[in-house]
N, C-alpha and C positions, 0 to 999 in steps of 0.2 A: 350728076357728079356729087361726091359726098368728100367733103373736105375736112383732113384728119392734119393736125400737129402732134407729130414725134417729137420730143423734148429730148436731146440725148444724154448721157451719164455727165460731161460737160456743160451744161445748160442750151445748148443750141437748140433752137428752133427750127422743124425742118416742115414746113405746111407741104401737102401733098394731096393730089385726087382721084378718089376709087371712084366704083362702079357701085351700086346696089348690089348686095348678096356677097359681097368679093367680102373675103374674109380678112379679118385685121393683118395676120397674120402673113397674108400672102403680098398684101399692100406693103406691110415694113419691113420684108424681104427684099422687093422688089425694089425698093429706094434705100437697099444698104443699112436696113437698120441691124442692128447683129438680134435677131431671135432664129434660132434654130430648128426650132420646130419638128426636133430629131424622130420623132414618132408620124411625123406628116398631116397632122391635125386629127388624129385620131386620139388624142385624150389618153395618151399612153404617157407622157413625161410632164416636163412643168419650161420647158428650154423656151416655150413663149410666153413667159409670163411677161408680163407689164401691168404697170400702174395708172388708174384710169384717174383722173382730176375728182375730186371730191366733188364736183358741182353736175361732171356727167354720169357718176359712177352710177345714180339713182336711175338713171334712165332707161341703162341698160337692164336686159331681160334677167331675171335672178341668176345666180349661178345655177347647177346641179349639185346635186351630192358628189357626182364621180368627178366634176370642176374640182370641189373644192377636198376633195382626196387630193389630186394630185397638185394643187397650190401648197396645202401641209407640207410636201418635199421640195417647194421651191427656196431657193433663197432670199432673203429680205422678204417676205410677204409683207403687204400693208392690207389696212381696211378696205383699200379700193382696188386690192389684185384681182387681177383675173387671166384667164391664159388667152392669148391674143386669135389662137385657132379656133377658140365658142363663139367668139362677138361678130357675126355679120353685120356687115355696113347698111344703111338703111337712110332715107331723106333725116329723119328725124334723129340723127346723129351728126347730123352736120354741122361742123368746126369741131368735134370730139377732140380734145387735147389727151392723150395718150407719153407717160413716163419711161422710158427703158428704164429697170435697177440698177444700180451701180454695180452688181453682182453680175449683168449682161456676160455672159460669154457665147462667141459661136465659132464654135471647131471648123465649122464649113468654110472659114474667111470671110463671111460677107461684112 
């Protein structure tokens, strides 16, 4: 198990546990976080972005080019954005503390 904190636009804390390989994305779906994901993790929108904690950002594997195309049309980007459908979970991500933006919308209702 690999254990991720969603911090929500509120400040709640919400600890939660994937699987290796499970995608960020499908994890804070799954536990009601609002990312949308409207393209289905195919790197077509920016509706998953979130903010990663400055202490894990480093960890994670660089971005891409076509990442950070589509971060440019997110809103709020920070230094530690990324879109939540690139980051597979992994042991060595375990406790990764993860932001929703305050700009969070999802049309889907979750």
């Amino acid at each position: 198990m690999v254990k991720v904190c969603f911090v929500t636009t509120d400040g709640r804390r919400v600890d939660v546990n994937g699987e290796p390989g499970q995608r960020l994305l499908e994890l804070g779906q799954a536990h009601g976080m609002p990312l949308e994901g409207t393209c289905e993790g195919q790197m077509a929108c920016s509706t998953c972005h979130v903010i990663i904690a400055p202490d894990w950002f480093d960890r994670l594997p660089a971005a891409s080019d076509d990442e950070e195309d589509m971060l440019d049309l997110a809103a709020g980007v920070t230094r530690t954005s990324r879109l939540s459908c690139q980051i597979a979970l992994s042991a060595e991500l375990d406790g990764i503390e993860v932001r929703i933006p305050d700009e969070a919308r999802d049309m889907q209702g979750r």
